[in-house]
C-alpha positions as CSV (number, residue, x, y, z in Angstrom):
1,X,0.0,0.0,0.0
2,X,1.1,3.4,-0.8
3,X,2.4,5.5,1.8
4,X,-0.4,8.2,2.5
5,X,0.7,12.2,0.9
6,X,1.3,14.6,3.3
7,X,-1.9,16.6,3.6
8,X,-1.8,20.0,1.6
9,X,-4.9,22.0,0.9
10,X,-5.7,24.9,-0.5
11,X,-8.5,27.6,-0.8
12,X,-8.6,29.4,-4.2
13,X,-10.7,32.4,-4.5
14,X,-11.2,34.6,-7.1
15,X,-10.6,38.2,-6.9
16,X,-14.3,39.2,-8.6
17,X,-16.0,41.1,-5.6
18,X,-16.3,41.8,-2.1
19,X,-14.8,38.1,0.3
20,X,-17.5,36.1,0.5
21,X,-18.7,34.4,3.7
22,X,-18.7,31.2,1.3
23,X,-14.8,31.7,0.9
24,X,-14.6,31.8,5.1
25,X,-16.7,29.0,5.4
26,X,-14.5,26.3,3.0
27,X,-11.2,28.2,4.0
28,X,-12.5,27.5,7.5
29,X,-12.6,23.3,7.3
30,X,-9.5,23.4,4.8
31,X,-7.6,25.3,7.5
32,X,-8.8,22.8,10.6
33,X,-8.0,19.9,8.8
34,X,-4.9,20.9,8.2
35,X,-3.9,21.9,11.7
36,X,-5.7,18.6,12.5
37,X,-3.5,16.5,10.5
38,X,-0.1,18.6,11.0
39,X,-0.7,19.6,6.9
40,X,-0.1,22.5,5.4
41,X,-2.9,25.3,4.3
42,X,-2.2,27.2,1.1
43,X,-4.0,30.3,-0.5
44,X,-4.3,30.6,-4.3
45,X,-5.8,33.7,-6.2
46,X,-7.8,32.1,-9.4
47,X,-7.6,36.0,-11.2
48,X,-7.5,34.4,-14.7
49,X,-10.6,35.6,-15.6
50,X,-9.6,39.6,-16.4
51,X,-12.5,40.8,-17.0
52,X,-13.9,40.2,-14.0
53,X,-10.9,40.6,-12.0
54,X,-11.0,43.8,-9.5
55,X,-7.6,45.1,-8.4
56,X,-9.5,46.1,-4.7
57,X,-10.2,42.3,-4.2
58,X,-7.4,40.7,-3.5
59,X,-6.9,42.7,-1.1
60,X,-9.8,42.5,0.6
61,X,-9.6,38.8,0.4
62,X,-6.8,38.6,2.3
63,X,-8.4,41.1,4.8
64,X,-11.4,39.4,5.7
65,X,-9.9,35.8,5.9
66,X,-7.3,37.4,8.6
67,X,-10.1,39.3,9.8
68,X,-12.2,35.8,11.2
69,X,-8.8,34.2,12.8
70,X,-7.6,32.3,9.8
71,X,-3.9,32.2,8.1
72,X,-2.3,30.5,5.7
73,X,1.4,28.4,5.5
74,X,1.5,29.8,1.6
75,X,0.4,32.4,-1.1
76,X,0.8,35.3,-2.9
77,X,1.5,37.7,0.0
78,X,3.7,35.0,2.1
79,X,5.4,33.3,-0.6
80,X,6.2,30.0,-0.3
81,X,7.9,26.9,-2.3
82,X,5.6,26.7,-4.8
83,X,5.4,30.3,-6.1
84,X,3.9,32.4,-7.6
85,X,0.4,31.9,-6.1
86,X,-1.6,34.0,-8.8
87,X,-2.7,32.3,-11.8
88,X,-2.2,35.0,-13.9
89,X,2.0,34.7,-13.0
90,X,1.6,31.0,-14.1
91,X,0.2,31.3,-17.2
92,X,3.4,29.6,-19.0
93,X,2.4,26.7,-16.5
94,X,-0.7,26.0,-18.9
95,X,0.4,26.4,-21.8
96,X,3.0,24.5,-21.6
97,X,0.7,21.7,-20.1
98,X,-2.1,22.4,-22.8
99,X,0.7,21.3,-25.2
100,X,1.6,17.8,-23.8
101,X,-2.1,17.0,-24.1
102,X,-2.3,18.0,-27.9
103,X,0.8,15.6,-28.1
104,X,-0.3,12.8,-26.5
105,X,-3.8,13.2,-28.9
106,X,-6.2,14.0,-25.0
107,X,-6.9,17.4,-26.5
108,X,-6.9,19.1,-30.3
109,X,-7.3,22.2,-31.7
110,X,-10.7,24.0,-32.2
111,X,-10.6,26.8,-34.9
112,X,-14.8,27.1,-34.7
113,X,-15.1,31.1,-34.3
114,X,-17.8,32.7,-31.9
115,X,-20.6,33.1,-35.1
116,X,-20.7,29.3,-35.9
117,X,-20.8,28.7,-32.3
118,X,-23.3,31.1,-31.8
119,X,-25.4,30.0,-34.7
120,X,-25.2,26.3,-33.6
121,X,-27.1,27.6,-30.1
122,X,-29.6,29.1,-32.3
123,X,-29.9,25.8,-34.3
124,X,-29.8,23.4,-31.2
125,X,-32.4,25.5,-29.2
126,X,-34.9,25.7,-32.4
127,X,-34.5,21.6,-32.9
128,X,-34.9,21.5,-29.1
129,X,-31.9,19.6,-28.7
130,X,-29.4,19.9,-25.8
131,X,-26.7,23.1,-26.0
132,X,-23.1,21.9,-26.6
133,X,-20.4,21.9,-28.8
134,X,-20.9,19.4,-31.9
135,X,-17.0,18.6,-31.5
136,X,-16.6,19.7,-35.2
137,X,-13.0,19.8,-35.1
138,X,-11.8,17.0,-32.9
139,X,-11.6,14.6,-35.9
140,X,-9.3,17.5,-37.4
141,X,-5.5,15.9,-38.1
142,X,-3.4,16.9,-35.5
143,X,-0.8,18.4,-38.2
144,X,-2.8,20.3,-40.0
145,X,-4.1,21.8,-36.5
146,X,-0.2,23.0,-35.8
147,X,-0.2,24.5,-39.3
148,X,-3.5,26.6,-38.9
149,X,-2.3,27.2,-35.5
150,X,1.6,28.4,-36.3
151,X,0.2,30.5,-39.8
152,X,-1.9,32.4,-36.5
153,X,-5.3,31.1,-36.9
154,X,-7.3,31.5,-33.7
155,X,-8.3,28.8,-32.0
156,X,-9.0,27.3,-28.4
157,X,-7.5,23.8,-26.9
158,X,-10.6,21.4,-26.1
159,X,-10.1,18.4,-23.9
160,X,-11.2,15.0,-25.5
161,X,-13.7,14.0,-22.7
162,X,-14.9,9.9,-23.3
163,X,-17.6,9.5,-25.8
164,X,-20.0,7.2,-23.4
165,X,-19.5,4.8,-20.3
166,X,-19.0,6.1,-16.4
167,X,-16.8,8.4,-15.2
168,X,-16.3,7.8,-11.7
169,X,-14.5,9.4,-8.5
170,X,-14.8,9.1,-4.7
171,X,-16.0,12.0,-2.3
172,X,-14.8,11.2,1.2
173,X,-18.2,12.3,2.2
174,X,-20.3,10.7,-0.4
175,X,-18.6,7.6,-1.5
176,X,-18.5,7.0,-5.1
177,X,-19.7,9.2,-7.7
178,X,-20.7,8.2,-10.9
179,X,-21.7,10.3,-13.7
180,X,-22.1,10.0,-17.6
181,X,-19.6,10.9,-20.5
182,X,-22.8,11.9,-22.5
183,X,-23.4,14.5,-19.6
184,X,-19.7,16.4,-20.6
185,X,-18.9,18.5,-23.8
186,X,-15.5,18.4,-24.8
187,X,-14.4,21.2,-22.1
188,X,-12.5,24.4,-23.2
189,X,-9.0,24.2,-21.6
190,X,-7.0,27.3,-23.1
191,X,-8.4,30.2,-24.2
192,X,-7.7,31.9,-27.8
193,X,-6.1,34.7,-25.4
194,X,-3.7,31.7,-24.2
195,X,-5.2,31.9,-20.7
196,X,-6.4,29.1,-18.5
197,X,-10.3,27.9,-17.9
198,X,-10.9,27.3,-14.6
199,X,-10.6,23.5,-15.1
200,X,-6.7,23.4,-17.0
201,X,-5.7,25.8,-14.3
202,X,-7.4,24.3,-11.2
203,X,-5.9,20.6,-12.1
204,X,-2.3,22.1,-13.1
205,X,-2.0,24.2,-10.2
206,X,-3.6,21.4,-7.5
207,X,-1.0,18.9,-9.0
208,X,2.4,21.6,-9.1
209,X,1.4,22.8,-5.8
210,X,0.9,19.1,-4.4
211,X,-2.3,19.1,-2.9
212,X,-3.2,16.2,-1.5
213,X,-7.3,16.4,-0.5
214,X,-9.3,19.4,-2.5
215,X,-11.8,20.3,-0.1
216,X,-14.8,22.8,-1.6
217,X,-18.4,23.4,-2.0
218,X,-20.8,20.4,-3.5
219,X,-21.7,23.0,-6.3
220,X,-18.1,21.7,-7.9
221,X,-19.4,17.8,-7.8
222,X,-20.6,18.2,-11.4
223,X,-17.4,19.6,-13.1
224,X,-15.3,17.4,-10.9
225,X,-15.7,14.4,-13.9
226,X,-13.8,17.0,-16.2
227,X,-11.0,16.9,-13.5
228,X,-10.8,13.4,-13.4
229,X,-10.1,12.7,-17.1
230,X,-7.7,15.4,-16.8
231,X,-5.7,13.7,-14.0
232,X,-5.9,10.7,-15.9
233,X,-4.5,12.2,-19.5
234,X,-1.2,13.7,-17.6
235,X,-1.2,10.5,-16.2
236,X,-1.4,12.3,-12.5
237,X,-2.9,10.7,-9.2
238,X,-5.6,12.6,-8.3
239,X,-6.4,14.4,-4.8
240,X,-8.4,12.6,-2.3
241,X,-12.2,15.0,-3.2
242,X,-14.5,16.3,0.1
243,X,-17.4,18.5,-1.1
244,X,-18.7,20.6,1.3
245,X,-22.4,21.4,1.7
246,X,-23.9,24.3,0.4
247,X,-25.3,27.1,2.7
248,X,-28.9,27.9,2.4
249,X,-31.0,30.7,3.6
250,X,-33.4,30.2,5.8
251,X,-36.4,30.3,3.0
252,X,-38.8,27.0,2.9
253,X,-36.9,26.2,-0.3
254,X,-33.4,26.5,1.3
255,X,-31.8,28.3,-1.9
256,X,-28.7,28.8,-2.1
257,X,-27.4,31.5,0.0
258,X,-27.3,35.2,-2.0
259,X,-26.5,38.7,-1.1
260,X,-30.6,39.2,-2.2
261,X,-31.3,37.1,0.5
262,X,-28.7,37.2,3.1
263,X,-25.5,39.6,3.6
264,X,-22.5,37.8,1.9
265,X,-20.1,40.0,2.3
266,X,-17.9,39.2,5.3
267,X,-17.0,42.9,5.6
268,X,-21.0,43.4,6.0
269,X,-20.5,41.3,9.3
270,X,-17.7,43.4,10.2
271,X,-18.9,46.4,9.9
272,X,-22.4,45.6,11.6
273,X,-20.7,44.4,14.9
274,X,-20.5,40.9,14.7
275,X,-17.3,39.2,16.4
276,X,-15.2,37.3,13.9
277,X,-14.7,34.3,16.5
278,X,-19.0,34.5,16.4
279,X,-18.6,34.2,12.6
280,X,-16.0,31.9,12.4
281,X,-18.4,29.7,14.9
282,X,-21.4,29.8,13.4
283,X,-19.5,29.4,10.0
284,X,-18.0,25.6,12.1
285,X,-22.0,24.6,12.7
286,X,-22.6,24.6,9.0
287,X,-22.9,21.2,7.9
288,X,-20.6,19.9,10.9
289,X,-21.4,19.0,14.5
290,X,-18.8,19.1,17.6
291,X,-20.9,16.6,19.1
292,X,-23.9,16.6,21.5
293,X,-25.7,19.6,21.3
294,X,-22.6,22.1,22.2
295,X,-22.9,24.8,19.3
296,X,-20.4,27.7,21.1
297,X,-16.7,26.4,20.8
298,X,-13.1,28.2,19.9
299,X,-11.1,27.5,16.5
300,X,-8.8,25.7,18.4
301,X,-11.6,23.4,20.4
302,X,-13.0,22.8,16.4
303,X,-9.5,21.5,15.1
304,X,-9.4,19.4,18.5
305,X,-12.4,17.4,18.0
306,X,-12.4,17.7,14.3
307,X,-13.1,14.6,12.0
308,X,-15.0,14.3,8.9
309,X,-17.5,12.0,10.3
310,X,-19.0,14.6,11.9
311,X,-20.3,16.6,8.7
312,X,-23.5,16.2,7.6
313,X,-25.0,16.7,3.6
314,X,-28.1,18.4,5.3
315,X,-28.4,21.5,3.7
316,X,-26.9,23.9,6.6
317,X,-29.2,27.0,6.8
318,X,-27.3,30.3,7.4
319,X,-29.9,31.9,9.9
320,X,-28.6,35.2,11.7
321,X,-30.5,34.9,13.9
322,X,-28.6,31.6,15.2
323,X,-25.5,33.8,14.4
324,X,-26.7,36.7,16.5
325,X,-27.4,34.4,19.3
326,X,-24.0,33.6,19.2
327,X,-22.1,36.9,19.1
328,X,-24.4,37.8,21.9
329,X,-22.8,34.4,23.9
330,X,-19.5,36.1,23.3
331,X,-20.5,39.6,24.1
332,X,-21.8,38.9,27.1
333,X,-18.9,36.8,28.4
334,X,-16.5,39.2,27.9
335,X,-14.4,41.0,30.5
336,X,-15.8,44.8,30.4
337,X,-12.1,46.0,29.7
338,X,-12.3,43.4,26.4
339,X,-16.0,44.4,25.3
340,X,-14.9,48.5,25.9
341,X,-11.6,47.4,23.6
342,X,-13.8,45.8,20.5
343,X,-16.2,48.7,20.8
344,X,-13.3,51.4,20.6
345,X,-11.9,48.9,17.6
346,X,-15.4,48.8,15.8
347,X,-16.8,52.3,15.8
348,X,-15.9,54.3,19.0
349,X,-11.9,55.2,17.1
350,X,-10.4,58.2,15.6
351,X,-10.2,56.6,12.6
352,X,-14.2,56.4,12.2
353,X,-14.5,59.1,14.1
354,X,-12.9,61.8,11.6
355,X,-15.3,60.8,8.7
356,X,-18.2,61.7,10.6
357,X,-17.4,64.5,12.1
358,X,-17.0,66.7,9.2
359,X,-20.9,65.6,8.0
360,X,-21.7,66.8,11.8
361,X,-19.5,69.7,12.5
362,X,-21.7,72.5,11.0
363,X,-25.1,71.0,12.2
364,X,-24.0,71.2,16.4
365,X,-23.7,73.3,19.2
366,X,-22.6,71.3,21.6
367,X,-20.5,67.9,22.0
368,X,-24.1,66.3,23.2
369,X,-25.7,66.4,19.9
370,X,-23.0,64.6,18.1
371,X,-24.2,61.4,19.1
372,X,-28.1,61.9,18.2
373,X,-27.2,63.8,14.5
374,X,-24.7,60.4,13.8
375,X,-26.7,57.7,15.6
376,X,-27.4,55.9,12.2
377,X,-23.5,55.5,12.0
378,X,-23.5,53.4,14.9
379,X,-26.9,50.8,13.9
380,X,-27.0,47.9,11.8
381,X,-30.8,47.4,10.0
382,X,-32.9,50.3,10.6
383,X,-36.7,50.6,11.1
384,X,-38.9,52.1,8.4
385,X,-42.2,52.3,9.8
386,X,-42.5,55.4,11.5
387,X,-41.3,56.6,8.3
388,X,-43.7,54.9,6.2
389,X,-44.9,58.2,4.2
390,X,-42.0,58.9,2.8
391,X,-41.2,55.8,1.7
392,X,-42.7,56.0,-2.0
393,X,-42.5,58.6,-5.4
394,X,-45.6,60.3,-6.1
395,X,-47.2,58.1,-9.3
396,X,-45.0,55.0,-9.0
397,X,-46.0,51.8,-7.8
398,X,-44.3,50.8,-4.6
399,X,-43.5,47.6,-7.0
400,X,-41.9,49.9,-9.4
401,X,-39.8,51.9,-6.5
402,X,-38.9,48.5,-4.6
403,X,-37.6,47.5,-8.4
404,X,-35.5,50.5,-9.1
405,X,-34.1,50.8,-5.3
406,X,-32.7,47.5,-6.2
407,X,-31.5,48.5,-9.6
408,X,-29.5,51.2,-8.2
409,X,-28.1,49.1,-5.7
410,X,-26.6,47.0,-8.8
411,X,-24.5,49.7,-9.6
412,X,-22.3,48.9,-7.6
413,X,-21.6,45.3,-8.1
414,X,-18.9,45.9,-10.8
415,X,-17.5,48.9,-8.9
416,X,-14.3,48.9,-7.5
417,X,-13.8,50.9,-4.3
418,X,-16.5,53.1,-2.5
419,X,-16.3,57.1,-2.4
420,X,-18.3,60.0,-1.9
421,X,-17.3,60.7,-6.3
422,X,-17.8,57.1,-7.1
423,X,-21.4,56.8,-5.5
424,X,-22.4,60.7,-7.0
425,X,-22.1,59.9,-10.1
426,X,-23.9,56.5,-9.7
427,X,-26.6,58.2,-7.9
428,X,-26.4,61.1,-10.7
429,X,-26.7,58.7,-13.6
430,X,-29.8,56.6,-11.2
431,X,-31.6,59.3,-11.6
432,X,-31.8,60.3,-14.7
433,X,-32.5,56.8,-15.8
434,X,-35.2,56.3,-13.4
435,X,-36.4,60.1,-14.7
436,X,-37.6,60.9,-11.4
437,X,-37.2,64.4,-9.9
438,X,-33.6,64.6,-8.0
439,X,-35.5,65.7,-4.9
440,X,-37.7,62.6,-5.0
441,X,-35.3,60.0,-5.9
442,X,-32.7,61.2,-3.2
443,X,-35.0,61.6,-0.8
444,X,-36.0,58.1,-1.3
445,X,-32.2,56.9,-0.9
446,X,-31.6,59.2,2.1
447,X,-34.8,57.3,4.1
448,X,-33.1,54.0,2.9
449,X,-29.9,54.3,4.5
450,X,-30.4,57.1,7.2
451,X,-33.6,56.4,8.6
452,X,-34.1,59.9,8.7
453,X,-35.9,62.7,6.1
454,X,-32.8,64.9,6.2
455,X,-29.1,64.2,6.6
456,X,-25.6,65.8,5.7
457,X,-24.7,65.5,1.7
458,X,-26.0,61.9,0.9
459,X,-23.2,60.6,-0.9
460,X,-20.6,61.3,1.7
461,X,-23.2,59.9,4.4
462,X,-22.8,56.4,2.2
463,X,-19.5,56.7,1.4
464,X,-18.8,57.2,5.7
465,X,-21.1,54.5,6.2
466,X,-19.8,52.0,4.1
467,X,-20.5,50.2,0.8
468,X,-22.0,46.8,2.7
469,X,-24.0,48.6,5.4
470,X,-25.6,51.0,2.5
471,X,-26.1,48.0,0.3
472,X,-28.2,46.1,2.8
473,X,-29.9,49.0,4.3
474,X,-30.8,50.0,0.8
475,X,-31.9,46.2,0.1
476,X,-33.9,46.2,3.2
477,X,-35.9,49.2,2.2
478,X,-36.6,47.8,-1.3
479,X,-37.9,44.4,0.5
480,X,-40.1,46.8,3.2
481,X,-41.7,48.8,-0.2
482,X,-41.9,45.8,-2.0
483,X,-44.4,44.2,0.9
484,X,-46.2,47.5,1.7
485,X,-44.5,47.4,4.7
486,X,-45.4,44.4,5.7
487,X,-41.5,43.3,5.7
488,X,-39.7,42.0,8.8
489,X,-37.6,44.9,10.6
């Protein structure tokens, strides 16, 4: 019998958006296990897709993961033996890999441009037949490929995935899975850029960097077959595969948890007051069990008792009000000099301090009234009904306003970074595609985030309060127009 890999694991985000709590949540069972086993955790930045990448991400990855107690052994900002850690610095990594595939015959050349594919999706839907690549060219003679290719004909490398049988793998959790070669196309593996898909990158990179067990969410299950021929065609041993459960909001379907439905933003947990040992917590009751019915434990009492036998493929619900529960635990077992130390580090510092006060400076008298003018600095959701009236544009359906609250909100998804200029000329270019009067559609925005029918210069109120906090508050309001106030404050 083969003696057993060292364990090496990895988390692998991409740098598309704000950290999710998804990312925490597998970074969370990857790190345990490998303080459990005496491994190694690694962090990887998947930025091969460029136009999504956002140059504020990475950052903030890195940020937020540190921010809930966790650290890694190796990646891009802590280097390690396996360097570089970005996928876009490995980019000679695949190519050169996509070439010993088209040599050993696993993979060919596909010169089919974007109109003939385009037209086949036109021709497959009206036939009602299955999308997919027809694999036009993989029949194409391998020399004649090289000379389209070298006389600079564009072209992507596909991966020759079986025609028919099983394709098999085991999930430590599940057992064996078995899925269909007539469920696969024959998968895109290099780009006519040269770059990566996700699937020649993942499998290059897992196999360079060693990593023994890939442990991520259940949503991967159904490309993981496309991984497995790959492993097979370098002629690789694969990783030992645990998929994780997804989390679910607390709706009687148990969807998939999204930032329509639920915060996902770990900065939004942050920035409302939540305790990143409460997060990283409730993020260890997802799906696993420390046994009995003990729910509040430490990182280090999670890694302790840690096995896999313990996780469950129930979908876990990510309920905040089980999280608030447990932030409370830890709040109110503080020591007073700790609990006056994370207050001063959440809100009550200079730093916060000094954005606020030039928004309040010209509206007081005295140092009492600070805290009254800024109050809706210092609150998480906020509570519409008493201002119920002003919640609505004269002639529009509350439907209609609910609708475009939300649309302005998705402004900001493909932002980077969050200033007073940034959100002014979103708000500015809202507005006139709304065609509301200013005065109404402001006013609307200033209920949504303040709470209040008059505040300092809107846009530097939401630029102070933050981008997650005024994207949920903002939500919130949408949902409590939406319902004709019938929402849950």
């Amino acid at each position: 019998m083969a003696a057993a890999r060292p364990v090496r694991v990895r988390i692998a985000p991409s740098p598309t958006g704000d950290p999710h709590v998804g990312t925490a949540y597998i970074a969370l069972f990857n790190y345990v296990f490998a303080r459990k086993t005496g491994g190694k955790f690694v962090l990887r930045i998947e930025d091969t897709d460029q136009t999504r990448a956002r140059a504020d991400s990475e950052g903030m990855i890195f940020d937020a993961l540190r921010w809930v107690g966790l650290t890694w052994d190796e990646g891009p900002d802590v280097g390690g033996p396996h360097a570089p850690y970005r996928q876009s610095e490995r980019r000679q990594h695949y190519v050169d890999h996509a070439k010993l595939l088209l040599e050993s015959g696993a993979a060919y050349r596909c010169f089919c441009t974007e109109d003939r594919l385009a037209k086949l999706r036109v021709q497959q839907q009206a036939e009602k037949r299955t999308s997919g690549y027809d694999r036009q060219c993989r029949g194409l003679d391998p020399a004649a490929g090289r000379d389209r290719a070298a006389g600079g004909e564009a072209h992507v490398v596909r991966l020759k995935m079986p025609l028919e049988g099983p394709i098999t793998f085991k999930d430590q959790l599940r057992g064996e899975v078995v899925r269909q070669a007539t469920e696969f196309q024959d998968q895109v593996l290099l780009k006519s850029d040269g770059l990566p898909t996700y699937h020649l990158a993942n499998v290059v990179d897992d196999h360079l960097m060693e990593i023994s067990h890939v442990i991520r969410a259940e949503e991967w299950i159904s490309t993981t077959g496309i991984h497995v021929v790959l492993y097979a065609a370098f002629g690789w041993e694969p990783p030992e595969f645990i998929h994780m459960p997804l989390l679910r909001n607390p709706d009687k379907d148990k969807t998939k948890i999204s930032k329509r439905k639920n915060p996902v933003s770990i900065n939004y947990y942050r920035d409302s007051g939540y305790l990143p040992q409460a997060l990283l917590n409730f993020l260890g009751t997802m799906g696993w069990s420390f046994g009995g019915d003990r729910e509040k434990f430490t990182l280090a009492e999670m890694i302790e008792a840690f096995a896999w036998e313990r996780v469950s493929l129930g979908a876990p619900v990510f309920d905040l009000k089980k999280l608030t529960w447990l932030n409370e635990q830890y709040i109110h077992e503080m020591s007073l000099d700790e609990l006056a130390e994370r207050f001063i580090a959440w809100r009550l510092n200079k730093d916060y301090l000094v954005k606020l006060l030039p928004l309040a400076q010209k509206r007081i008298k005295k140092l009492d009234e600070l805290i009254p003018l800024t109050e809706y600095f210092f609150s998480g959701d906020l509570d519409y009904t008493p201002l119920h009236a002003e919640m609505g544009v004269p002639e529009v359906t509350p439907v209609d306003v609910s609708k475009a609250l939300l649309a302005f909100v998705e402004r900001f998804e493909a932002r980077e970074g969050w200033s007073t200029e940034m959100i002014e000329q979103e708000m500015t270019a809202w507005t006139e595609a709304v065609g509301w009067k200013v005065s109404h559609a402001k006013g609307l925005i200033r209920v949504a985030v303040t709470g209040r029918k008059s505040s300092p210069e809107l846009s530097a109120v939401m630029a102070a309060l933050g981008k997650e906090i005024s994207r949920r508050r903002l939500r919130k309001a949408a949902e409590y127009i939406a319902s004709g106030g019938k929402a849950k404050q």
